[in-house]
PDB file of N, CA, C and O in Angstrom, chain B, residues numbered from 101:
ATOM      1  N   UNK B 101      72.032 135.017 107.828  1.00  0.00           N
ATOM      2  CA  UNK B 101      71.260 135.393 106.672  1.00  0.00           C
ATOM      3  C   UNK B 101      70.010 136.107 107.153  1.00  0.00           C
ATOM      4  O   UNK B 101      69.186 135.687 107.966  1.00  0.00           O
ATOM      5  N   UNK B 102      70.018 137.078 106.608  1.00  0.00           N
ATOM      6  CA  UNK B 102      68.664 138.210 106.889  1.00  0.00           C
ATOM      7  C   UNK B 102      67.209 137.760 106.380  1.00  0.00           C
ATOM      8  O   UNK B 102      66.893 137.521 105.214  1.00  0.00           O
ATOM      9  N   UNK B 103      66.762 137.726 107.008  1.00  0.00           N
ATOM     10  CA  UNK B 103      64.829 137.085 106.543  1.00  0.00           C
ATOM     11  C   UNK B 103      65.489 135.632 106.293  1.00  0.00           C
ATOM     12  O   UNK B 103      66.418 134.953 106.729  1.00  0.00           O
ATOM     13  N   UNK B 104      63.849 135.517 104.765  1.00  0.00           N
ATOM     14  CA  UNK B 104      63.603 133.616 104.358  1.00  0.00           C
ATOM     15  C   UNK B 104      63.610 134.737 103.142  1.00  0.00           C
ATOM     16  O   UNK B 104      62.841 135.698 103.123  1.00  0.00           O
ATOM     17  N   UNK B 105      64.358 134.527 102.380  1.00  0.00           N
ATOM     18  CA  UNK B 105      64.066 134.977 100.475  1.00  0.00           C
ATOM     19  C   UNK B 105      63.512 133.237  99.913  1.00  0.00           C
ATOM     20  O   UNK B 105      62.949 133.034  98.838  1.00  0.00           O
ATOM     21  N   UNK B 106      63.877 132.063 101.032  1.00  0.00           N
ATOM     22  CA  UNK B 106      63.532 130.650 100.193  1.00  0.00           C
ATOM     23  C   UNK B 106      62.072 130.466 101.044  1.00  0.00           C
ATOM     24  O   UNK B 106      61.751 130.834 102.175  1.00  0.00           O
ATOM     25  N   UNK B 107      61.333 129.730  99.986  1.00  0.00           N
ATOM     26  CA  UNK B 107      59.679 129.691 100.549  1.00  0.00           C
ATOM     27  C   UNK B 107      59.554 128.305 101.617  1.00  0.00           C
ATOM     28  O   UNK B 107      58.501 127.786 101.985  1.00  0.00           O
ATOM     29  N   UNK B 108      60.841 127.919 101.957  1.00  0.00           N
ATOM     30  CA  UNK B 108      60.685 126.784 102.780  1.00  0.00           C
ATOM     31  C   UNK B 108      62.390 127.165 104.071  1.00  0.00           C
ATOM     32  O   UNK B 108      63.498 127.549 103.696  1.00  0.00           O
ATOM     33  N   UNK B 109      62.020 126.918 105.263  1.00  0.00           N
ATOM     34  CA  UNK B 109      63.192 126.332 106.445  1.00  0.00           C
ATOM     35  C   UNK B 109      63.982 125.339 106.062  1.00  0.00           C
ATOM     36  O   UNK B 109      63.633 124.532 105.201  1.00  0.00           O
ATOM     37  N   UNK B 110      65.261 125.297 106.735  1.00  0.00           N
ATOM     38  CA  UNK B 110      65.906 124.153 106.806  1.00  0.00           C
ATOM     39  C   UNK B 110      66.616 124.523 108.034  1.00  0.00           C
ATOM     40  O   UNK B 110      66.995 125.691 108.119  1.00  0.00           O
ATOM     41  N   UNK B 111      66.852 123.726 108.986  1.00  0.00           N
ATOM     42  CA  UNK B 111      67.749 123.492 110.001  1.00  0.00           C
ATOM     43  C   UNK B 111      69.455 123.049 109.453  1.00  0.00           C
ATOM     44  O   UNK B 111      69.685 121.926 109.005  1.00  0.00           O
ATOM     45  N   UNK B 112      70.533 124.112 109.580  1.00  0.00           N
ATOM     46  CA  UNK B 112      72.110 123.725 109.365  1.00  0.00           C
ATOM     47  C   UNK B 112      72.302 123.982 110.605  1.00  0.00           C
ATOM     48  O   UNK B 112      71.680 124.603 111.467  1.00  0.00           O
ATOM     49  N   UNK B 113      73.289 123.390 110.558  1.00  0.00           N
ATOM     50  CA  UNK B 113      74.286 122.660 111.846  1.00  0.00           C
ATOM     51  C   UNK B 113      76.077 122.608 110.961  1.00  0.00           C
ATOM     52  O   UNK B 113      76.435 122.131 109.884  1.00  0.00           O
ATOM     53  N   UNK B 114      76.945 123.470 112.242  1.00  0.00           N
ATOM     54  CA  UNK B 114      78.242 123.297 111.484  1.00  0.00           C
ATOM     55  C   UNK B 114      79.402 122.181 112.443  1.00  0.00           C
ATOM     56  O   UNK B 114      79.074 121.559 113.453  1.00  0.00           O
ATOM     57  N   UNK B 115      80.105 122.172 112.112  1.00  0.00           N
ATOM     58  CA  UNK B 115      80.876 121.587 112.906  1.00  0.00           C
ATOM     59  C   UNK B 115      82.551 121.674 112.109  1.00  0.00           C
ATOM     60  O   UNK B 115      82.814 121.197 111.005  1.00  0.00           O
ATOM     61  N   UNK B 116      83.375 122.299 112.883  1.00  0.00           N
ATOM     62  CA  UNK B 116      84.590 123.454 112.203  1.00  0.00           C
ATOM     63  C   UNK B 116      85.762 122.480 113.309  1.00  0.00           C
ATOM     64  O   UNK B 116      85.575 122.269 114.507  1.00  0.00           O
ATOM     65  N   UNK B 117      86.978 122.001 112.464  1.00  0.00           N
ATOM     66  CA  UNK B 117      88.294 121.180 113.287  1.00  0.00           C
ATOM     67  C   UNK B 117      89.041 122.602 112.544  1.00  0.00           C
ATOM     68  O   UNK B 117      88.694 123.175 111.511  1.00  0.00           O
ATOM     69  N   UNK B 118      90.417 122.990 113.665  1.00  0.00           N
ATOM     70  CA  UNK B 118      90.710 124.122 113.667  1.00  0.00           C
ATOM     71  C   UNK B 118      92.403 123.487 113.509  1.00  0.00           C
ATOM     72  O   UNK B 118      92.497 122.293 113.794  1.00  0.00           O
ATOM     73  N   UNK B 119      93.734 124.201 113.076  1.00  0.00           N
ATOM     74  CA  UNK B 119      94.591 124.100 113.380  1.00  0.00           C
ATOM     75  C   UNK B 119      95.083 124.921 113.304  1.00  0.00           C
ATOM     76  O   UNK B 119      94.788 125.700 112.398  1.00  0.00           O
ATOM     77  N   UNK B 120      96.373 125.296 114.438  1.00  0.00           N
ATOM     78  CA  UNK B 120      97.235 126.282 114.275  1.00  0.00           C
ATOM     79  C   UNK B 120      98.566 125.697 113.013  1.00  0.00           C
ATOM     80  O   UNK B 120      98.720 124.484 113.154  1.00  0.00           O
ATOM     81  N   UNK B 121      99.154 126.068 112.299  1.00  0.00           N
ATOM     82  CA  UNK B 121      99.940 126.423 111.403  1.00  0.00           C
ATOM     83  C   UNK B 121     101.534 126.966 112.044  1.00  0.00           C
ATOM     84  O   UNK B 121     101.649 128.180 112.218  1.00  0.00           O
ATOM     85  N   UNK B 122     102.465 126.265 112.308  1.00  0.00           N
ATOM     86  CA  UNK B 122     103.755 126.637 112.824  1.00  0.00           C
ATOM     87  C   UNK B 122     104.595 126.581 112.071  1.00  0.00           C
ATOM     88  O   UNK B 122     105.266 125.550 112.024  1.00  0.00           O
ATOM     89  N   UNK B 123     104.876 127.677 111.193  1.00  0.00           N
ATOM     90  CA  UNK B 123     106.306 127.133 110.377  1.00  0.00           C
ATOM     91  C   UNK B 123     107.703 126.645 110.449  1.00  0.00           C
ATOM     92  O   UNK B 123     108.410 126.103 109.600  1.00  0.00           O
ATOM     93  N   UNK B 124     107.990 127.091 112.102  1.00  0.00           N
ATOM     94  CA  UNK B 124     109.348 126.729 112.160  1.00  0.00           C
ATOM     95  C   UNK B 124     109.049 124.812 112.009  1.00  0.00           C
ATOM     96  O   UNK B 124     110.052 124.165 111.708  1.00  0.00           O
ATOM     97  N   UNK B 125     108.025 124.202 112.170  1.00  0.00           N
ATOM     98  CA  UNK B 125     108.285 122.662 112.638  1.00  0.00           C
ATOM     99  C   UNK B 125     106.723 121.951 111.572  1.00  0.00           C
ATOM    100  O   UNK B 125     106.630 120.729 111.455  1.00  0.00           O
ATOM    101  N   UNK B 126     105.954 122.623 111.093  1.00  0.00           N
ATOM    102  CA  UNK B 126     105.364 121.947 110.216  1.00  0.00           C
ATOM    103  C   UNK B 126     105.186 121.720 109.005  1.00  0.00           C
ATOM    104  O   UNK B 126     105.912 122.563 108.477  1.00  0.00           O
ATOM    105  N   UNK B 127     104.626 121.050 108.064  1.00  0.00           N
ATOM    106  CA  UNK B 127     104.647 121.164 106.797  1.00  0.00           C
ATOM    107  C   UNK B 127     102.817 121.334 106.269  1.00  0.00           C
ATOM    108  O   UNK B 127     101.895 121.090 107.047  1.00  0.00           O
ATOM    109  N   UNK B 128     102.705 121.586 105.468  1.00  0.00           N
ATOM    110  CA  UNK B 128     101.633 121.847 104.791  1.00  0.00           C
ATOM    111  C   UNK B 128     100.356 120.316 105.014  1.00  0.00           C
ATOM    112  O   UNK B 128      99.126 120.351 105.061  1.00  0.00           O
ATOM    113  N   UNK B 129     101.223 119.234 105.098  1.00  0.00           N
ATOM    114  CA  UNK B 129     100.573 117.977 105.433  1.00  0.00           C
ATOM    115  C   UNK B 129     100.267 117.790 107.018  1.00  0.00           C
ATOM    116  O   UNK B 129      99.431 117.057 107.547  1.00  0.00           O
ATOM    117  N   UNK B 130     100.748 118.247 107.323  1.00  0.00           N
ATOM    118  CA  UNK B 130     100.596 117.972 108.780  1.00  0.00           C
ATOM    119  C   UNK B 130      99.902 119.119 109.399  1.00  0.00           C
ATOM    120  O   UNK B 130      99.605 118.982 110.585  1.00  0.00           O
ATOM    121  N   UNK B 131      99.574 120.283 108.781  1.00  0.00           N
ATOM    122  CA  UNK B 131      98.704 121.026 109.268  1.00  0.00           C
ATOM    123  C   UNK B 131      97.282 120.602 108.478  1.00  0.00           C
ATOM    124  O   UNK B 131      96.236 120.906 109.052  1.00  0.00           O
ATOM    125  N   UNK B 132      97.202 119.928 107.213  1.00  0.00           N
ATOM    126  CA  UNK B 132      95.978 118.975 106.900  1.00  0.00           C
ATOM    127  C   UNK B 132      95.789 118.115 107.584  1.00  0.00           C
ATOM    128  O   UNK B 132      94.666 118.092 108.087  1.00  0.00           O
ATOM    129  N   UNK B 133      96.416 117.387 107.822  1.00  0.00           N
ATOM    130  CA  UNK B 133      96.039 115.970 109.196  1.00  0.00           C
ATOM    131  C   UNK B 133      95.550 116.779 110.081  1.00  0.00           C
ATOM    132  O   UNK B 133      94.337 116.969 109.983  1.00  0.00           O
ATOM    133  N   UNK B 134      96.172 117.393 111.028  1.00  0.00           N
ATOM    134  CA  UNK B 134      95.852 117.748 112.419  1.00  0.00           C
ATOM    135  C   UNK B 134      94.500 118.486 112.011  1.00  0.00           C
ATOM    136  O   UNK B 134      93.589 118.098 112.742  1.00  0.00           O
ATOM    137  N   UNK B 135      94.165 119.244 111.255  1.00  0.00           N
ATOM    138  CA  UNK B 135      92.358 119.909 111.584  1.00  0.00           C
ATOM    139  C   UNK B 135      91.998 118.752 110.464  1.00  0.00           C
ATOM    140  O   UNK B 135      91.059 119.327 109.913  1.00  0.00           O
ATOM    141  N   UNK B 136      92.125 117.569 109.809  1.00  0.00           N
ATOM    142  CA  UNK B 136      91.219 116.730 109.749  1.00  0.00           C
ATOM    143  C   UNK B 136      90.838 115.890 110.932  1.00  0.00           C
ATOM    144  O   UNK B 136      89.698 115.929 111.395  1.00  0.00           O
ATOM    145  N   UNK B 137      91.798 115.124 111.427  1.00  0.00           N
ATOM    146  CA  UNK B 137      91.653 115.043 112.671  1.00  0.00           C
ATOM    147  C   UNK B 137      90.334 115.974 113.700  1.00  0.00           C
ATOM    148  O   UNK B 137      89.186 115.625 113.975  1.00  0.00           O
ATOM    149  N   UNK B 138      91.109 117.255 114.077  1.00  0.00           N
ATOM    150  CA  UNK B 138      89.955 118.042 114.648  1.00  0.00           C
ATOM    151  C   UNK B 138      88.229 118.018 113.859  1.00  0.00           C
ATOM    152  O   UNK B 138      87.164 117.894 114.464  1.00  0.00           O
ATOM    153  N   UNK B 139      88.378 118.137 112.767  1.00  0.00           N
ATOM    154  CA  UNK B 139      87.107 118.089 112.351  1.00  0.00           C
ATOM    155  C   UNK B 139      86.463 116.326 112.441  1.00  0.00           C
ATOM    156  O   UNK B 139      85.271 116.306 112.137  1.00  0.00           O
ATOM    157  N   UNK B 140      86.806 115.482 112.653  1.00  0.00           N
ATOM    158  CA  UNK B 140      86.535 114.224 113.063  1.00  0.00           C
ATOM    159  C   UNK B 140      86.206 114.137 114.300  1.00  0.00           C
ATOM    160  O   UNK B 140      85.156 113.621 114.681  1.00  0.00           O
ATOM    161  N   UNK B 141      87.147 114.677 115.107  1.00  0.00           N
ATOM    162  CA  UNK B 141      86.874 114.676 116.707  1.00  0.00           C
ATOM    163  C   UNK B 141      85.189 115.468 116.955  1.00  0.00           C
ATOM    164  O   UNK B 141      84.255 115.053 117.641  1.00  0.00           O
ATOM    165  N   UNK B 142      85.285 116.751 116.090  1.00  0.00           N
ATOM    166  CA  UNK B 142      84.303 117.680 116.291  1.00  0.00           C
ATOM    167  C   UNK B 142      82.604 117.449 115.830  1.00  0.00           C
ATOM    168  O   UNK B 142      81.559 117.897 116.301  1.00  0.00           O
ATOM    169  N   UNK B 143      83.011 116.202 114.275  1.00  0.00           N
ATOM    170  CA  UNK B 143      81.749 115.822 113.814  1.00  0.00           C
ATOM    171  C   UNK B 143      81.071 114.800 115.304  1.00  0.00           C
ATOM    172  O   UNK B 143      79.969 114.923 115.839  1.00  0.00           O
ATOM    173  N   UNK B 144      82.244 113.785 115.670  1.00  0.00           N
ATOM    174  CA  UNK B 144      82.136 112.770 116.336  1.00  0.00           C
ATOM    175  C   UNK B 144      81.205 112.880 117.900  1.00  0.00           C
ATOM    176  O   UNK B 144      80.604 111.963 118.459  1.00  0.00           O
ATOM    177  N   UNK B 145      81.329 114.229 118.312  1.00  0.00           N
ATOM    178  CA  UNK B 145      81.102 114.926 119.383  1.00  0.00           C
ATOM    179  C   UNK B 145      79.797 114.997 119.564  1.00  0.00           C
ATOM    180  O   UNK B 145      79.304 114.753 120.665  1.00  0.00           O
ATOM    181  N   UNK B 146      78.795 115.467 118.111  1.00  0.00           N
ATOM    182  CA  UNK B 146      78.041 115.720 118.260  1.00  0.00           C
ATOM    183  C   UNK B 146      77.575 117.200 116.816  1.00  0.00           C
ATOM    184  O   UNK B 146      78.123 117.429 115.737  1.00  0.00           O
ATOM    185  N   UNK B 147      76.785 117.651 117.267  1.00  0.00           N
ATOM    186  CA  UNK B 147      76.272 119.284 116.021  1.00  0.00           C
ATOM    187  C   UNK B 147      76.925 120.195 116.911  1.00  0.00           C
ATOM    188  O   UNK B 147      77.149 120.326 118.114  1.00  0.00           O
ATOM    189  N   UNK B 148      77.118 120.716 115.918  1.00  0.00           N
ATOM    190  CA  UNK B 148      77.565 122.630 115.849  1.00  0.00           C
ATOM    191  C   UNK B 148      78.798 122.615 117.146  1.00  0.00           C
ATOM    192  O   UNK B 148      78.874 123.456 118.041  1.00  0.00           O
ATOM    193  N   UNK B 149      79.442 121.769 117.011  1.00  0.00           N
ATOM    194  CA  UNK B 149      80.652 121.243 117.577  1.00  0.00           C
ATOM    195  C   UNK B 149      82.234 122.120 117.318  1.00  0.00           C
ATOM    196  O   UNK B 149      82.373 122.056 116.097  1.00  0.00           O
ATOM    197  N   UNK B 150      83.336 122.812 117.836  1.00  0.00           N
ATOM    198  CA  UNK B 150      84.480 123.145 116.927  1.00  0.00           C
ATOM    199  C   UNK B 150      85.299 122.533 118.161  1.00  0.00           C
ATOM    200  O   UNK B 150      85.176 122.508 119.385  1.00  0.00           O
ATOM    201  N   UNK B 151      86.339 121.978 117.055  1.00  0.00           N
ATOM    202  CA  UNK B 151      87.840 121.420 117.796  1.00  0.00           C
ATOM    203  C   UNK B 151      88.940 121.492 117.186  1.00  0.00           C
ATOM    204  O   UNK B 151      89.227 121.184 116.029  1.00  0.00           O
ATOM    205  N   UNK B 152      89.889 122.149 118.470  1.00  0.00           N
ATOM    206  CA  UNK B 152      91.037 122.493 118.256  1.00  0.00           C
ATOM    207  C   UNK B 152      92.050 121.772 117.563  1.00  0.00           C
ATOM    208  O   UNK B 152      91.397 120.733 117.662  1.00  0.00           O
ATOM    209  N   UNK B 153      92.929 121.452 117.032  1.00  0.00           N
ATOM    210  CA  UNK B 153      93.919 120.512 117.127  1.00  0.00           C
ATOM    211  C   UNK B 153      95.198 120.707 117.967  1.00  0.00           C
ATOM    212  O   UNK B 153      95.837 121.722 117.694  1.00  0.00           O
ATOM    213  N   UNK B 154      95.776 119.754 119.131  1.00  0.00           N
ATOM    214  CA  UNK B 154      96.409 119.949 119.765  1.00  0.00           C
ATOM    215  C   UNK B 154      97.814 120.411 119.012  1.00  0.00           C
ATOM    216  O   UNK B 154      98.800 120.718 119.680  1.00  0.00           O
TER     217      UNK B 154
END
């Protein structure tokens, strides 16, 4: 974001669980588990954290 248009700072911090998507062998649920998962691993880690899902 370009400049402060807000009259006050705030410090964000992200933290992003990632999954790859395989159609021959997954389903729509199991590519939700696996980057919830990752995003658990990634909050768990620490700030501004990203993890893969195996």
């Amino acid at each position: 974001m370009e400049g402060n248009p807000f009259s006050c700072a705030m410090p964000v911090t992200v933290s992003v669980g990632i999954a790859e998507f395989h159609a021959e062998t997954d389903s729509l649920d199991d590519l939700i588990r696996r980057a919830d998962d990752a995003l658990y691993r990634a909050k768990t880690g620490g700030r501004n954290r990203i993890d893969l899902a195996a």
